[in-house]
N, CA, C and O atoms as CSV, one atom per row, in Angstrom:
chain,resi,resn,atom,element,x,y,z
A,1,UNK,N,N,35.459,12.358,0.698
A,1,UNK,CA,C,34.054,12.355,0.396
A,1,UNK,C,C,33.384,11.202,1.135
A,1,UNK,O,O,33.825,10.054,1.068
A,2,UNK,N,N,32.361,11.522,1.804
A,2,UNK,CA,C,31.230,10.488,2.620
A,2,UNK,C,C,30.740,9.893,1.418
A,2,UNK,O,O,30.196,10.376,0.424
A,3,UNK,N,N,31.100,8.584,1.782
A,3,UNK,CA,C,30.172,7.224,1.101
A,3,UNK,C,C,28.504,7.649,1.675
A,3,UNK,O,O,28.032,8.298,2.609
A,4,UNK,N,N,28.035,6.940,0.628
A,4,UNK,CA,C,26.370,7.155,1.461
A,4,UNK,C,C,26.234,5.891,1.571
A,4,UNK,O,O,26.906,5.190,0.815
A,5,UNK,N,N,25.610,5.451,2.241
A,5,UNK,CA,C,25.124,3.842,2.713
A,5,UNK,C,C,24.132,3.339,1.885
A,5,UNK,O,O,23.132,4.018,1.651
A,6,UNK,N,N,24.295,2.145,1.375
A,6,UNK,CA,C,23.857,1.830,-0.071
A,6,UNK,C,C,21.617,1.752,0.698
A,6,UNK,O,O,21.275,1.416,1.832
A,7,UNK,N,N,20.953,2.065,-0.127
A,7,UNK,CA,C,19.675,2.329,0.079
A,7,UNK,C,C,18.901,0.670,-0.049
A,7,UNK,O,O,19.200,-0.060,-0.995
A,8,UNK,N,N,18.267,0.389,0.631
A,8,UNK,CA,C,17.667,-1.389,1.176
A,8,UNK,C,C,16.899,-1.130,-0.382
A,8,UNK,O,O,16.716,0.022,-0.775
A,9,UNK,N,N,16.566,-2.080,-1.038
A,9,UNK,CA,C,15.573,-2.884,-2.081
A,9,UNK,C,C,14.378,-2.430,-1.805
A,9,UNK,O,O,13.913,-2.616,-0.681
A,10,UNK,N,N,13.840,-1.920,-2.541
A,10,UNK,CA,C,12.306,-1.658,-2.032
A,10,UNK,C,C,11.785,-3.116,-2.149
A,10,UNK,O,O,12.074,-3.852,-3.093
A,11,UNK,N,N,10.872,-3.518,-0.949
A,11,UNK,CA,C,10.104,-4.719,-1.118
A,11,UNK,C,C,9.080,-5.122,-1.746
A,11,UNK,O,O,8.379,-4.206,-2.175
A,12,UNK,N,N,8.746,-6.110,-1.952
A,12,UNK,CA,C,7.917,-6.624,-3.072
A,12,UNK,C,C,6.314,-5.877,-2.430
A,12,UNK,O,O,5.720,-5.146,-3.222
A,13,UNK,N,N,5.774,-6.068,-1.210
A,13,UNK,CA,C,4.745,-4.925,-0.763
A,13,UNK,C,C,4.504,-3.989,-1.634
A,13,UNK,O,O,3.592,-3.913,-2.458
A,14,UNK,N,N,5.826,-2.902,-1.295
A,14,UNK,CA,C,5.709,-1.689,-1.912
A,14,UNK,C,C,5.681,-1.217,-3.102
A,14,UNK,O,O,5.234,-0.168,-3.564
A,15,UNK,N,N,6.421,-2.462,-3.736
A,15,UNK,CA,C,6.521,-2.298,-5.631
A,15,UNK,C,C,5.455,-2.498,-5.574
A,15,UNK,O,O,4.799,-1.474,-5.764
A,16,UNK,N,N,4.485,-3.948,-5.272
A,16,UNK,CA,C,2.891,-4.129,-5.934
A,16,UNK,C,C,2.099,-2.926,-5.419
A,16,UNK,O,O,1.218,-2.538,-6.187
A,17,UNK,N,N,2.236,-2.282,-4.303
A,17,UNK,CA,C,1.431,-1.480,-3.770
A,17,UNK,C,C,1.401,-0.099,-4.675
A,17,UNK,O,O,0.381,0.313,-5.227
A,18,UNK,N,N,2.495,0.450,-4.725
A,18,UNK,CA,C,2.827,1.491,-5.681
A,18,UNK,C,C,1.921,1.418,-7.275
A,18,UNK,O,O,1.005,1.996,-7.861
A,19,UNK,N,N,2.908,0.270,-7.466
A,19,UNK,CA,C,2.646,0.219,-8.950
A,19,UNK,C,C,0.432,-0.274,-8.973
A,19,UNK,O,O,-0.091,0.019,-10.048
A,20,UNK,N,N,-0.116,-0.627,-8.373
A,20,UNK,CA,C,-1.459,-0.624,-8.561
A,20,UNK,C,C,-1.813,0.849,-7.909
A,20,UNK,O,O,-2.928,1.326,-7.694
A,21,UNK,N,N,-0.754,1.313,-7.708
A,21,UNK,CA,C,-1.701,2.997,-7.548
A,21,UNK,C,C,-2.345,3.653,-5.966
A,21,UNK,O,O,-2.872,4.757,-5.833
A,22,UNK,N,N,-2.163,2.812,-5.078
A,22,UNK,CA,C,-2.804,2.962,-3.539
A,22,UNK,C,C,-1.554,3.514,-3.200
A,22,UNK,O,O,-0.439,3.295,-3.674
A,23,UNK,N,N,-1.892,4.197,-2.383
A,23,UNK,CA,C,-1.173,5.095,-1.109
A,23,UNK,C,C,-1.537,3.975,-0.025
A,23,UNK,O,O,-2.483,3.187,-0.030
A,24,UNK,N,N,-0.361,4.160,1.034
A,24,UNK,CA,C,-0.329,3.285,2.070
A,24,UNK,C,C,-1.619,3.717,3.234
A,24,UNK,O,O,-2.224,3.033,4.059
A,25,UNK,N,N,-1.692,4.995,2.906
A,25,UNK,CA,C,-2.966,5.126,3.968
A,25,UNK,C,C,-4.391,4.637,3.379
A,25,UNK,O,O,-5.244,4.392,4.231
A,26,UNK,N,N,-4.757,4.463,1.991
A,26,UNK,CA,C,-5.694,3.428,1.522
A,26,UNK,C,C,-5.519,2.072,1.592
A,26,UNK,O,O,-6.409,1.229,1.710
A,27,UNK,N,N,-4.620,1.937,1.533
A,27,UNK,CA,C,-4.340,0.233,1.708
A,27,UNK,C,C,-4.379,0.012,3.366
A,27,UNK,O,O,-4.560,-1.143,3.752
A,28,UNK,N,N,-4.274,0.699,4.012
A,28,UNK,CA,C,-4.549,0.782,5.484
A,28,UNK,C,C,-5.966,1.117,6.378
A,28,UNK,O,O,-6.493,0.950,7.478
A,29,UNK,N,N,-6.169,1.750,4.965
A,29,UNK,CA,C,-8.064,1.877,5.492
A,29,UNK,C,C,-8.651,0.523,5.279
A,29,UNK,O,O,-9.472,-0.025,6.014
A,30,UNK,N,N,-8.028,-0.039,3.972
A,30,UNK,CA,C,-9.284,-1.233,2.966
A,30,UNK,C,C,-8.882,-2.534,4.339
A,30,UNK,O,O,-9.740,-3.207,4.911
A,31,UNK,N,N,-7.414,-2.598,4.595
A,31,UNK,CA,C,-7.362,-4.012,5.268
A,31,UNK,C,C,-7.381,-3.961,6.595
A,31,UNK,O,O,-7.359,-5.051,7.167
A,32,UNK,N,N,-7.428,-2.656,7.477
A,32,UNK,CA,C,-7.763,-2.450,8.978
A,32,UNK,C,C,-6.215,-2.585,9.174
A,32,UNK,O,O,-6.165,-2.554,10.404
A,33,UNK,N,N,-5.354,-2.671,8.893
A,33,UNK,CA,C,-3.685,-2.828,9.334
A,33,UNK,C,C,-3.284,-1.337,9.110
A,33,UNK,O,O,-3.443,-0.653,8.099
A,34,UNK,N,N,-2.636,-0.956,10.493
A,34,UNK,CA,C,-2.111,0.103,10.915
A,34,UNK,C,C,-1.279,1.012,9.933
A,34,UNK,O,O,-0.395,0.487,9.256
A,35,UNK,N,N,-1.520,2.269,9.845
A,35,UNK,CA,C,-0.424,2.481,8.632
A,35,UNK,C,C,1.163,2.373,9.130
A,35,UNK,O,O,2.138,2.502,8.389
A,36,UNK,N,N,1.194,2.077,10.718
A,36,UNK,CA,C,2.825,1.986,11.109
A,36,UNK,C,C,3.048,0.763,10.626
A,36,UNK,O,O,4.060,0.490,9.980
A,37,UNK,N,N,1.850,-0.317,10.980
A,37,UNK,CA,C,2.275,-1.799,11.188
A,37,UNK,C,C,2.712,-1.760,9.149
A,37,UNK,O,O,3.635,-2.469,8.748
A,38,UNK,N,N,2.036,-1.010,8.304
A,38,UNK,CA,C,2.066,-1.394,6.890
A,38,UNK,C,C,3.601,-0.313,6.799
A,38,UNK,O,O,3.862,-0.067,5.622
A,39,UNK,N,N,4.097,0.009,7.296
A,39,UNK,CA,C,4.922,0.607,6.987
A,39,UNK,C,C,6.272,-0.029,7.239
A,39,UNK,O,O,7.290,0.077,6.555
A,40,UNK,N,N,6.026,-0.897,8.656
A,40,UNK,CA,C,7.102,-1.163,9.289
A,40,UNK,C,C,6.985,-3.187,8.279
A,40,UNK,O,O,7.683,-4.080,8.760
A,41,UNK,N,N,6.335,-3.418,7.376
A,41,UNK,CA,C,5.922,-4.627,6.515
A,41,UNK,C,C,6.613,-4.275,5.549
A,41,UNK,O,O,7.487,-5.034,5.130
A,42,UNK,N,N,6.327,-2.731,4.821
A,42,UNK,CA,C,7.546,-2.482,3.559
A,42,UNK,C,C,8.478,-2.333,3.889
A,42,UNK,O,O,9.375,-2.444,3.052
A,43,UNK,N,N,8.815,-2.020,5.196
A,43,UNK,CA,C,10.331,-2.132,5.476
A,43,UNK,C,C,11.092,-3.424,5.607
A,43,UNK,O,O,12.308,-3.618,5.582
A,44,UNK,N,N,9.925,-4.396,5.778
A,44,UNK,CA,C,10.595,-5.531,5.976
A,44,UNK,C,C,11.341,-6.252,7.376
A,44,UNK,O,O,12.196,-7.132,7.480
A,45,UNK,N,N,10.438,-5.275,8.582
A,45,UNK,CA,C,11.409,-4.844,9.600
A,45,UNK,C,C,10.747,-5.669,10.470
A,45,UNK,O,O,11.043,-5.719,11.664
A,46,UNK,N,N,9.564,-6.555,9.792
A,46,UNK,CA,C,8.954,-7.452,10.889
A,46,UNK,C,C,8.050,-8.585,9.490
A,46,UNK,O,O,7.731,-8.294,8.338
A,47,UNK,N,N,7.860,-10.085,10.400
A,47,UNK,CA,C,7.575,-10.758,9.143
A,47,UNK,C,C,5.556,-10.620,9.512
A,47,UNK,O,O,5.044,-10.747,10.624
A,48,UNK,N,N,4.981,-10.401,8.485
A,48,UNK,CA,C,3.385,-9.901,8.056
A,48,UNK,C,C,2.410,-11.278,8.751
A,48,UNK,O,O,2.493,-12.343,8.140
A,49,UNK,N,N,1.664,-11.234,9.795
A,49,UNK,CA,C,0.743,-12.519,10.561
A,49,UNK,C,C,0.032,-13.079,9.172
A,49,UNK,O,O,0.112,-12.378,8.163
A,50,UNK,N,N,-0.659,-14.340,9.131
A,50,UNK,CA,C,-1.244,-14.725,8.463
A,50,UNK,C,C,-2.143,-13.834,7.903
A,50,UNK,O,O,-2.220,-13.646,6.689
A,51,UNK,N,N,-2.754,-13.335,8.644
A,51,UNK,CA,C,-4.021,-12.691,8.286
A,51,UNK,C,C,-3.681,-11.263,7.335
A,51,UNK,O,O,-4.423,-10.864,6.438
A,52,UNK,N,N,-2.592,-10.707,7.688
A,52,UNK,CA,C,-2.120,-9.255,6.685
A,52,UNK,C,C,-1.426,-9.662,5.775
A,52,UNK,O,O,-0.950,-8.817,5.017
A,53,UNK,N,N,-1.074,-11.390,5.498
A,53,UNK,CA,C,-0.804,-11.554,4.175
A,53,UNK,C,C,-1.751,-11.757,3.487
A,53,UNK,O,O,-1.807,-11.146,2.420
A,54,UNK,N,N,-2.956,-12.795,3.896
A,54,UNK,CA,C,-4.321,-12.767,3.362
A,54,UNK,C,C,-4.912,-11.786,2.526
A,54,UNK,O,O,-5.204,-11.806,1.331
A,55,UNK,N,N,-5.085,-10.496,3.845
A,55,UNK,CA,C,-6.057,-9.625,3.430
A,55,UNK,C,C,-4.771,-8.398,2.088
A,55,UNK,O,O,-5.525,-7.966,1.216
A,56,UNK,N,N,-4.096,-8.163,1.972
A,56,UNK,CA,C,-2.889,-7.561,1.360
A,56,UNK,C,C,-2.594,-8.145,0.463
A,56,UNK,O,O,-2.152,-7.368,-0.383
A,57,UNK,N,N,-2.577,-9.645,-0.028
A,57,UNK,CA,C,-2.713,-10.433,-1.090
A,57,UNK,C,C,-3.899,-10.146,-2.194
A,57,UNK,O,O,-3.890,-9.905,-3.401
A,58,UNK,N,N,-5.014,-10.301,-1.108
A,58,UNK,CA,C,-6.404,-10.174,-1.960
A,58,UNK,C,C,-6.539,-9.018,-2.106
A,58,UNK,O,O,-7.236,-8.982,-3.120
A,59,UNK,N,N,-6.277,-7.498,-1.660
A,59,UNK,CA,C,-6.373,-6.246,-2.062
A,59,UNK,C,C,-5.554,-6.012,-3.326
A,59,UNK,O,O,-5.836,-5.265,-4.263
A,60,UNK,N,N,-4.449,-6.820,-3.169
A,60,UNK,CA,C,-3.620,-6.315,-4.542
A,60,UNK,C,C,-4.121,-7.200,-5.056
A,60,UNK,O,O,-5.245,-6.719,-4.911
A,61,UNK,N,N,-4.264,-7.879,-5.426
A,61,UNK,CA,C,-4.084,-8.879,-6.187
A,61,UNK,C,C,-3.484,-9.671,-7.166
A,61,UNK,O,O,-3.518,-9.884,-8.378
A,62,UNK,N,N,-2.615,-10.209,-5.586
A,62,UNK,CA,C,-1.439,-11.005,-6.453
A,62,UNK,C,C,-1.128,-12.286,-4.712
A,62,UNK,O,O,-1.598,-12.190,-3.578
A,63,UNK,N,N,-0.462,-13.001,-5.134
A,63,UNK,CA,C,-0.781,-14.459,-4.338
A,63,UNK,C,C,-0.187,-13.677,-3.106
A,63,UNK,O,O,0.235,-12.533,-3.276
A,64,UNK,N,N,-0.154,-14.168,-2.094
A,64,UNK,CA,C,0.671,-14.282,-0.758
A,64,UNK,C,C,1.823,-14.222,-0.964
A,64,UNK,O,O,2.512,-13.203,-0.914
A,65,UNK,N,N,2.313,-15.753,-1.325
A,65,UNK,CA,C,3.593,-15.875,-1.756
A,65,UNK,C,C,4.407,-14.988,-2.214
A,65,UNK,O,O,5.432,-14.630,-1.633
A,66,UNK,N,N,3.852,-14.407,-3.714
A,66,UNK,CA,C,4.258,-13.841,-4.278
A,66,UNK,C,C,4.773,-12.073,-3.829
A,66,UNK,O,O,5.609,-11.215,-4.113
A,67,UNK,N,N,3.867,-12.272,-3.152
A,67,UNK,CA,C,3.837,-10.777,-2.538
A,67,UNK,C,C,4.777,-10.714,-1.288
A,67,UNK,O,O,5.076,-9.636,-0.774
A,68,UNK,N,N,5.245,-11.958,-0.807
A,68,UNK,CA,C,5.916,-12.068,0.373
A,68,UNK,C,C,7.618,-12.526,-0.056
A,68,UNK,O,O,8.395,-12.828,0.850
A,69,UNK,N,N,7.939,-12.532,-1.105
A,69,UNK,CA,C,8.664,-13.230,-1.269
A,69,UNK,C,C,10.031,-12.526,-1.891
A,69,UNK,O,O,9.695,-11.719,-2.757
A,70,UNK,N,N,11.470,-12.583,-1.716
A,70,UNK,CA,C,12.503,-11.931,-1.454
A,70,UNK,C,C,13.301,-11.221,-2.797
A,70,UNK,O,O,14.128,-10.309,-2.752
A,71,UNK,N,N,12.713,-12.033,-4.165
A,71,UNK,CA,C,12.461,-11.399,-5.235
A,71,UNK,C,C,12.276,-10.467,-5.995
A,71,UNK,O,O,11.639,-9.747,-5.226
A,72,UNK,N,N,12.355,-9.707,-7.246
A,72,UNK,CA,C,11.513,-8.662,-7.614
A,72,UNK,C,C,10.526,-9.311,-8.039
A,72,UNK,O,O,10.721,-10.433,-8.505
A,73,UNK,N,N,9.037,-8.687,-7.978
A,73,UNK,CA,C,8.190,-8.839,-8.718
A,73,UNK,C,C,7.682,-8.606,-9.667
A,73,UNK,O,O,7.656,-7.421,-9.997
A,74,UNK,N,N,6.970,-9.731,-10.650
A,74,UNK,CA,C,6.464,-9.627,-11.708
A,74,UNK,C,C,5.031,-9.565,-11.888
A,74,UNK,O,O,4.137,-10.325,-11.515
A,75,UNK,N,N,5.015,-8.360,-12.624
A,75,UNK,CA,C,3.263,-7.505,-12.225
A,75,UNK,C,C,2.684,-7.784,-13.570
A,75,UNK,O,O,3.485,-7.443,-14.440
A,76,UNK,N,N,1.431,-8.347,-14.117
A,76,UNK,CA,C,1.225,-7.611,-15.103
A,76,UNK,C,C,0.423,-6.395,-15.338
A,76,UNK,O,O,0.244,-5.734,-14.314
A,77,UNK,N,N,-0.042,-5.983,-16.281
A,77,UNK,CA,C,-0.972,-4.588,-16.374
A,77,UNK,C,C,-1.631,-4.104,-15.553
A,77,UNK,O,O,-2.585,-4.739,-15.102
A,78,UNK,N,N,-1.335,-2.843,-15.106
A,78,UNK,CA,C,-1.984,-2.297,-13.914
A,78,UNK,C,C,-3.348,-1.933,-14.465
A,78,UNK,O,O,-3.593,-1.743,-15.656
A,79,UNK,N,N,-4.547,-1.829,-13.068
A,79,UNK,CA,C,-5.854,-2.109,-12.833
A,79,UNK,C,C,-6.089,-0.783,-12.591
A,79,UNK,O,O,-5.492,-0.145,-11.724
A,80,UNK,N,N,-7.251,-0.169,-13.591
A,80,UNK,CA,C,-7.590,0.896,-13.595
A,80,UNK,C,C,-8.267,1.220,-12.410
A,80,UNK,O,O,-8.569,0.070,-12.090
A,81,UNK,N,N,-8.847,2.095,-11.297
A,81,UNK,CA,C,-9.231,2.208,-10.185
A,81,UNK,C,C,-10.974,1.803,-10.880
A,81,UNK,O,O,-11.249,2.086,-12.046
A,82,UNK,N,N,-11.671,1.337,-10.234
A,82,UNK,CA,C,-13.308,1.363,-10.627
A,82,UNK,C,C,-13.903,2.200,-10.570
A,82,UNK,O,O,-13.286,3.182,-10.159
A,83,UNK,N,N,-15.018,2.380,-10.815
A,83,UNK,CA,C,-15.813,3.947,-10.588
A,83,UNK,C,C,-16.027,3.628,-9.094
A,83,UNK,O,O,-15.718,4.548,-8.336
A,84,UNK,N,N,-16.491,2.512,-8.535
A,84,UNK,CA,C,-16.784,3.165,-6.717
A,84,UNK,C,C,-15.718,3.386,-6.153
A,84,UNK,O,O,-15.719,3.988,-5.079
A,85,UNK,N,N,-14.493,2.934,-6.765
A,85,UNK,CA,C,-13.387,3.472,-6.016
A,85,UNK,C,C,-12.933,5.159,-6.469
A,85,UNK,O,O,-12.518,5.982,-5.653
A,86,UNK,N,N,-13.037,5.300,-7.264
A,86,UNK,CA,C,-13.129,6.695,-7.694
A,86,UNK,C,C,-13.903,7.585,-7.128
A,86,UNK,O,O,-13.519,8.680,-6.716
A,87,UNK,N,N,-15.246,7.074,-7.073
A,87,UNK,CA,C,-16.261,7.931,-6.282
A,87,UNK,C,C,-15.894,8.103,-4.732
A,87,UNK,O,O,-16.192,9.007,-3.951
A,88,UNK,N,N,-15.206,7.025,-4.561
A,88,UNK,CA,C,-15.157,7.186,-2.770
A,88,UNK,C,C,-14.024,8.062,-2.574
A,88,UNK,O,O,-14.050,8.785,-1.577
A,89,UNK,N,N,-13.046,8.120,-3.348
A,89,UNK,CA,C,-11.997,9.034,-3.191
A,89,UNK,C,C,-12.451,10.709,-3.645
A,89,UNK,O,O,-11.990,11.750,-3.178
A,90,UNK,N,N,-13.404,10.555,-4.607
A,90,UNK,CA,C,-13.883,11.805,-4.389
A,90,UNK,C,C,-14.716,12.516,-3.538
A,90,UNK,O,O,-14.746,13.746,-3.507
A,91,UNK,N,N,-15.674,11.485,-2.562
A,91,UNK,CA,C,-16.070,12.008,-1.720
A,91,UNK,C,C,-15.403,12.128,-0.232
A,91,UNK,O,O,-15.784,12.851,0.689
A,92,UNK,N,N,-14.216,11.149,-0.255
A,92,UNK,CA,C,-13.305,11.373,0.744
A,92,UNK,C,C,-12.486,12.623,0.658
A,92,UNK,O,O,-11.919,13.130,1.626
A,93,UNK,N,N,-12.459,13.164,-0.774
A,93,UNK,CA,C,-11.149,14.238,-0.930
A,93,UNK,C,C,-12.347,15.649,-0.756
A,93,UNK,O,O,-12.002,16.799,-0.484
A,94,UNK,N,N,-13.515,15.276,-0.947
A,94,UNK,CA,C,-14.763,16.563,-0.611
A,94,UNK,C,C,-15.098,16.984,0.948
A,94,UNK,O,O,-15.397,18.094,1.389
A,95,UNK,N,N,-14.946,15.690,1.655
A,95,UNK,CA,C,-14.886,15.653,3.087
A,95,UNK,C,C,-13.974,16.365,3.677
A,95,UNK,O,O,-14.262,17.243,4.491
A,96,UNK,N,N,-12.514,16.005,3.261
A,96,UNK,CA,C,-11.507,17.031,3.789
A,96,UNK,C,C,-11.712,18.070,3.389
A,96,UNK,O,O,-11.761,18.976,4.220
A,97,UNK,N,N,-11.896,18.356,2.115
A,97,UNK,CA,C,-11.847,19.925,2.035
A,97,UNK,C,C,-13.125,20.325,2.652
A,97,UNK,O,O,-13.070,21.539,2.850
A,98,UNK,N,N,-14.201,19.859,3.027
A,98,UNK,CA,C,-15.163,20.644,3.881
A,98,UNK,C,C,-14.917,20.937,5.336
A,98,UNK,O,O,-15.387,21.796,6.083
A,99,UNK,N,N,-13.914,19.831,5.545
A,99,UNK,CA,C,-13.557,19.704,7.207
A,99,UNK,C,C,-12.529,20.817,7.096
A,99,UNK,O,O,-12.490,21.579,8.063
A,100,UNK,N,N,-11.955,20.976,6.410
A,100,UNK,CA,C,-10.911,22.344,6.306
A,100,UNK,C,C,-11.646,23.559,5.964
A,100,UNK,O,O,-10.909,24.543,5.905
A,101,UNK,N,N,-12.865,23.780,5.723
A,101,UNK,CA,C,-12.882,25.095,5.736
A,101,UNK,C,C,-13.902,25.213,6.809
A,101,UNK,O,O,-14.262,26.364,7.058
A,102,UNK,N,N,-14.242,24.601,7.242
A,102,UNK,CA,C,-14.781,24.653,9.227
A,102,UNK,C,C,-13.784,25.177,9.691
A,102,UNK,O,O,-13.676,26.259,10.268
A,103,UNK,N,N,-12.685,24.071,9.337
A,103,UNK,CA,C,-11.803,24.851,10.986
A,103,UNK,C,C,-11.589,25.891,10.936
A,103,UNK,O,O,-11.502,26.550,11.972
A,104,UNK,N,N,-11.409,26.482,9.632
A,104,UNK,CA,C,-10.476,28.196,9.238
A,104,UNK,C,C,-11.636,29.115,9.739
A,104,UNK,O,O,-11.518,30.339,9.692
């Protein structure tokens, strides 16, 4: 029987990111960072410039440090989305579906 190769730690990024509820392609709209460059950050596969710890700190909200750091993290109570964030996702999710029934 094939061993499977033990699966990497999800990083502290992706736990805070997850657990407050954003998809990586919102968290990639709000801070202008690439969804490869945010992808290839939860992987851990490159270390985050000053500035995408900054702006990725203050979106989640939780320190730099904390968010950078080799640990699990400790979250408390997740943050209900606001109404303009709600609204914008509903008019973002109205957009696609209008742009989809153009093309058809």
């Amino acid at each position: 029987m094939k061993e499977r190769p033990e699966e990497p730690a999800l990083s502290r990024l992706r736990v805070v990111r997850l657990y407050r509820g954003r998809t990586q392609l919102a968290v990639s709209q709000r801070t202008r960072i690439s969804p490869s460059r945010l992808s290839i950050l939860e992987r851990q596969l490159a270390e985050p410039t000053r500035r995408e710890r900054k702006v990725l700190a203050r979106l989640l909200r939780v320190s730099a440090k904390e968010l950078f750091e080799k640990r699990p993290p400790i979250l408390a109570e997740p943050e209900l989305p606001t109404k303009a964030e709600k609204e914008a996702a509903r008019k973002t999710a109205e957009a696609a579906e209008k742009k989809k029934g153009e093309a058809h």
